[in-house]
C-alpha positions, 0 to 999 in steps of 0.5 A: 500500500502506498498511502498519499500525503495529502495531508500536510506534515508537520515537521517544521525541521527542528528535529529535537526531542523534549527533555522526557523524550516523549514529543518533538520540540519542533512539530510536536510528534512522538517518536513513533508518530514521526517513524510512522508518518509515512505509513499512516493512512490520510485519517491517522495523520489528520488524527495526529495534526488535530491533537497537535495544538494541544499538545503544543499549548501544554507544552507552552504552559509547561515552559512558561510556568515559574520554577520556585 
């Protein structure tokens, strides 16, 4: 199966994982979302390019919270 991409990629080509290894700092993708991405059919990269905000948003809480 050759699945299309018609669904935009986001990787933004800043390739780093966050300090827990679990998303990248970039586009937001776990590790196993970005080596799977050109397997993915249309629906499960749309699934992944909607939970994308929310994670970035945590994410941006996260870094922007004051450390005591």
């Amino acid at each position: 199966m050759n699945p299309s991409l018609s669904v935009i990629n986001a990787c933004l080509n800043i390739c780093r994982m966050d300090h827990a290894g679990k998303y990248c700092q970039g586009c937001g993708r776990t590790p196993v979302e970005i080596g799977r991405w050109a397997q993915m059919t249309d629906a499960g990269r749309a699934e992944v390019m909607a939970s994308l905000p929310a994670r970035q948003s945590w994410r941006s809480r996260a870094l922007s919270a004051p450390t005591s």
